[in-house]
N, C-alpha and C positions, 0 to 999 in steps of 0.2 A: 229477887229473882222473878216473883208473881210479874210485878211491875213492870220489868224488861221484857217478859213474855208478853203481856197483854198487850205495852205500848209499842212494839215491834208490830204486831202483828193487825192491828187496827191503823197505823199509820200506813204499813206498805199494803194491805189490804183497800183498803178505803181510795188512796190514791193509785193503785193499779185498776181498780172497779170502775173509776170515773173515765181513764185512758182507754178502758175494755170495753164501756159502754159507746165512748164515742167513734173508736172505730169502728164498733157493729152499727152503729147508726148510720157509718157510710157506704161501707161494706160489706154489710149482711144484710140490713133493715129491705132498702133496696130490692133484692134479689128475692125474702121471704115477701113482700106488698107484691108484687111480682107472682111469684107463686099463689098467693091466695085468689087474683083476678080468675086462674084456669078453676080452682077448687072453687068459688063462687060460681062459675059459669059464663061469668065476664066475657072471658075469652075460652078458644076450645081449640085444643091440640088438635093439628091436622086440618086446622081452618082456612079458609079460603081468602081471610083477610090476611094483608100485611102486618107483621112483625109490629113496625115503625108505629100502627095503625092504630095501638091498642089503647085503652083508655088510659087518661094518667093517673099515676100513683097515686097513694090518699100522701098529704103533705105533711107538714110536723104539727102532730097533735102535742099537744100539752101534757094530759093526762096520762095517755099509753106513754109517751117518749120517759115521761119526769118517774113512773114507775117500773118500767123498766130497768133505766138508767140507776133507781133506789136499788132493785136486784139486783143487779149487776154485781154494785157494790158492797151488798150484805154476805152476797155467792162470793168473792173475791176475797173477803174477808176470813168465812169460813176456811176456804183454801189455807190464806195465810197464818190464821192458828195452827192448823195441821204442819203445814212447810215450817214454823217456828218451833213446832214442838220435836218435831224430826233431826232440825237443827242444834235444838239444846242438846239433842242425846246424840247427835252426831261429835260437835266439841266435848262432848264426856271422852269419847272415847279419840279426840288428839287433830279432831279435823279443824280445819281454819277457816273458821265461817266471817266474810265481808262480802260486800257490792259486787265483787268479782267472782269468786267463788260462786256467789247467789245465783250468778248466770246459769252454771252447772246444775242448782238445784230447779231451777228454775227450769229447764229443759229434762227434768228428769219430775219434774211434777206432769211437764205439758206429755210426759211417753205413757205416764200412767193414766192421765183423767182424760185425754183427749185420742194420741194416738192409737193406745192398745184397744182400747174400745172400738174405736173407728175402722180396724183393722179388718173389721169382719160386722159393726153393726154402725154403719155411714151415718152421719146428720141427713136427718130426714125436713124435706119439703113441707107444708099443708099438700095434701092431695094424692102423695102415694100410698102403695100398698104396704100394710105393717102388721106386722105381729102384736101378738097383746101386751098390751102393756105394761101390766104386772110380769108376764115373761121376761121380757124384754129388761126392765130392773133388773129382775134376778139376777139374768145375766151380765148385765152392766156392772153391777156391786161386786161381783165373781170375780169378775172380769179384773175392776181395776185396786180390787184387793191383792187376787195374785200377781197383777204386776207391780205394787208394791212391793210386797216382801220378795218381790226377785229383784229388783234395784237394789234393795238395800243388801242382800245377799251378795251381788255383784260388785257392788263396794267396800263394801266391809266382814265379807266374807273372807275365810282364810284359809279354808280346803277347795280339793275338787269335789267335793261332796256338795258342798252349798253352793258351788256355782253351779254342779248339773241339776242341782233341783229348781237353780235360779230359772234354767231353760228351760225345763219341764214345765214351770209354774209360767212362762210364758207361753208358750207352745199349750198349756192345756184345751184354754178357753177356745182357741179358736181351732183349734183340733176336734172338738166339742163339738163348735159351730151354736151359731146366737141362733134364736127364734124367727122363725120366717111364715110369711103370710100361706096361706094356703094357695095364691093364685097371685103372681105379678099384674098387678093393674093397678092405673093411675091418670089421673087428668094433666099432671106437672109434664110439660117435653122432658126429659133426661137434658138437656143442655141445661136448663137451670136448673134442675136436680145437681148435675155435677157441678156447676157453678157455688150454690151454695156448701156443696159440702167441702170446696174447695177454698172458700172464703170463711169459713166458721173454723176449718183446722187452722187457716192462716191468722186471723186473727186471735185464736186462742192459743197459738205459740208465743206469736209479741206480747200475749198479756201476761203469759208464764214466763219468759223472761223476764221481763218488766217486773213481774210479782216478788220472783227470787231475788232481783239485784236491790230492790227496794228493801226484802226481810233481811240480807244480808248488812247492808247497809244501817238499817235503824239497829240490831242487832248488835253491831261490831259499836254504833252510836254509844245506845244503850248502855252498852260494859264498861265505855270510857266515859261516860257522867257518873255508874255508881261508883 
């Protein structure tokens, strides 16, 4: 059991980390070299120069791209221990966990660690305005704790009891409302502020699909080698 736990969750891990990483390298990388130009000073919101105008990006570094790309994969992994372990204790109780199914979980990983968060405390730029940072956690952990245990509530819940505490437990956090700066100000345009936060939920949805159809898969593997 160790075994199929470990080897599921390192295989779809490790190979969704690499997928995750290289669409942020098209997709995100981009837009955040972008952002940093205004937060250096490079460039200045409200400038008199052309858009078109602006100096070019830094190109593929080595070292940033190859460690990043290592995070990615290690952050992906952790994911998929969690998603594996969630899985075991889901088929305890009768559910039919493979490649397809995975998609489901896989989209219900991307509502807890990406959307609920996001819902109320956006991916931030270099260059805007933010709340502290340890706040900020707090909230986040809060955050994608209880919508956690409202997913699985909403699944595998059997009263109306645990599905309205499912809602409550989503509804809190952001009822609550996340940590916000003292004063709106920032060197980033808000077009690539929206840009990225719009390209980091997207690409962290294809990686949580991708993540789940992969645990599902080594998973349903797994069971039929031991």
């Amino acid at each position: 059991m160790l075994s199929r736990f470990v080897t599921s969750a390192l295989f779809a891990g490790a190979a969704t980390g690499l997928i995750a990483g290289l669409l942020q390298f098209v997709f995100v990388q981009p837009v955040l070299l972008h952002a940093e130009l205004y937060e250096s000073g490079e460039l200045l919101h409200f400038g008199a120069e052309a858009v078109s105008a602006h100096p070019a990006l830094p190109g593929f570094d080595a070292v940033r791209d190859g460690l990043s790309l290592i995070f990615t994969m290690l952050t992906y992994t952790g994911y998929a221990l969690i998603g594996v372990a969630a899985m075991s204790l889901a088929e305890e109780r009768g559910a039919l966990i493979n490649a397809r199914s995975g998609l489901i979980w896989g989209v219900a990983g991307f509502v807890v660690f990406h959307l609920a968060p996001a819902f109320t405390l956006a991916p931030e730029v270099p260059g805007v305005a933010a709340a502290d940072v340890g706040a900020r956690q707090i909230w986040w952990f809060a955050t994608v704790g209880a919508a956690a245990v409202a997913l699985w509530l909403l699944a595998f819940g059997i009263s109306w009891i645990g599905w309205g505490v499912a809602v409550v437990l989503l509804l809190a956090p952001h009822l609550a409302g996340a940590p916000e700066p003292d004063r709106f100000i920032g060197t980033v345009p808000p077009e690539i502020a929206a840009l990225f936060a719009a390209r980091a939920l997207g690409v962290g949805f294809a990686a949580w699909v991708i993540l789940g159809s992969f645990a599902g898969y080594f998973w349903q593997r797994e069971a039929a080698h031991e």
